[in-house]
N, C-alpha and C positions, 0 to 999 in steps of 0.2 A: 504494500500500500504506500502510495508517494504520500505528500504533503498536502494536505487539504484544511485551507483556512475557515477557522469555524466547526473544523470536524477532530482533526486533531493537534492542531498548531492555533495560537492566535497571530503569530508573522509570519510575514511572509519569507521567502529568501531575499527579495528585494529587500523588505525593511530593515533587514539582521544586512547586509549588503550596507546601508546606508548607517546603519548605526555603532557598526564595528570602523567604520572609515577612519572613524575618528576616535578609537577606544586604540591605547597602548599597549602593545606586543600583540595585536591581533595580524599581523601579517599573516599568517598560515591559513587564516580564513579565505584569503581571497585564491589560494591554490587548489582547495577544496572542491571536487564535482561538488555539483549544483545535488543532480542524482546519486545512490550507491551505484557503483558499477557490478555488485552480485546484493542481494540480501542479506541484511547486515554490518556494508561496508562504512567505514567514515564517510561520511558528505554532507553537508550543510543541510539536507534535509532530514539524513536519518541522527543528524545532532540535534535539529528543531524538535521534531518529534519524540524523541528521548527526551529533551529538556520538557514539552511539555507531559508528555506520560508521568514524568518523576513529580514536576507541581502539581499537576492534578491528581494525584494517586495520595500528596499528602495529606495526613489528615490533621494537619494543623489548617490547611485552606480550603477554602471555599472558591471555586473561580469558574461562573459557566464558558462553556466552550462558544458559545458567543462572543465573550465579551472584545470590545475593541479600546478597551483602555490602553493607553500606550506606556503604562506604567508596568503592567501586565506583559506586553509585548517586550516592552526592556529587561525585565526580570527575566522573561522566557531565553531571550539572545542571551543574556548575561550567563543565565545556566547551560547555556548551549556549549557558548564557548568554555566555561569552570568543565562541563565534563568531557571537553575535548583535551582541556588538559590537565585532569585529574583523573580519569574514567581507572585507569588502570591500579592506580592506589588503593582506591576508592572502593573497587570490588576487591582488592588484597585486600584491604583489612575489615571489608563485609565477608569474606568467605572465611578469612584467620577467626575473625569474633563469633560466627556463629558455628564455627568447629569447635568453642571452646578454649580458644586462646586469652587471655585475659591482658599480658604484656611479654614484649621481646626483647631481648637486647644484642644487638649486630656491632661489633667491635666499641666503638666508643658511643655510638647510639642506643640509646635505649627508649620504649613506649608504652606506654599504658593504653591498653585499646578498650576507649568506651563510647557504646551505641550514641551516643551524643555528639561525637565526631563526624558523625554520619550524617548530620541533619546539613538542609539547606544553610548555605551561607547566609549570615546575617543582614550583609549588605543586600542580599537578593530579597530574602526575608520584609526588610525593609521597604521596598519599592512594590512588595503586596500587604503593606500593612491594611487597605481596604478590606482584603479578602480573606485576613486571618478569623482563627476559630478559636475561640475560647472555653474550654471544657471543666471551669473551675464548679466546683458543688461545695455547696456551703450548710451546715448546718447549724438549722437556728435551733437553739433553747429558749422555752418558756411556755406561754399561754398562750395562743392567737383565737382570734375568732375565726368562726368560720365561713 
């Protein structure tokens, strides 16, 4: 399935096109097929569409696949391009954590791996502060009427 705005992308490749132009150390975007050349390959659409499956699937957000907020659409580029250049980390230390790993340590490195790492970056976060979700439960004590 290509890229379909409103069904599973809210940008376009044009707008991720225009909006990286001018965003630092994005060169590798503009070498990028447009299409995957097999299924599954890197290309700016099967980035688009990875980035919006990942915000829409979380469940800190709310976002219809409608929507044409461009804050929304910045967000979506934004994670486009974080999982073109994190994607490979990113599933190491999703597959190390949920095999059971907790932390590692590689010569003078060392990590504590927690699901919390994991989450959207903040800065992206921020640019759907509209469409976040809040799941706080509160319990009240006392009398209330009914």
């Amino acid at each position: 399935m290509s890229l379909v705005v409103g069904t599973n992308s809210w940008a376009s490749v044009a707008e991720a096109d225009t909006y990286l132009t001018d965003r630092i150390n994005a060169t590798e975007w503009f070498s990028l097929n447009v299409s995957p050349a097999t299924p599954g390959a890197v290309a700016k659409e099967s980035l688009l569409v990875s980035a919006y499956y990942w915000l829409s699937g979380s469940p800190e957000l709310e976002i219809p696949a409608s929507v044409t907020d461009t804050d929304v659409k910045n967000a979506q580029i934004e994670s486009a391009w974080f999982l073109y250049e994190h994607y490979t980390e990113l599933n190491e230390r999703r597959a190390a954590m949920y095999t059971g790993v907790e932390s590692f340590k590689l010569s003078k490195k060392s990590e504590n791996l927690n699901i919390d790492n994991l989450q959207i970056p903040s800065y992206i976060m921020g640019m759907l502060r509209l469409y976040g979700v809040r799941n706080d439960t509160a319990l009240l004590a006392g009398e209330y009427d009914e």
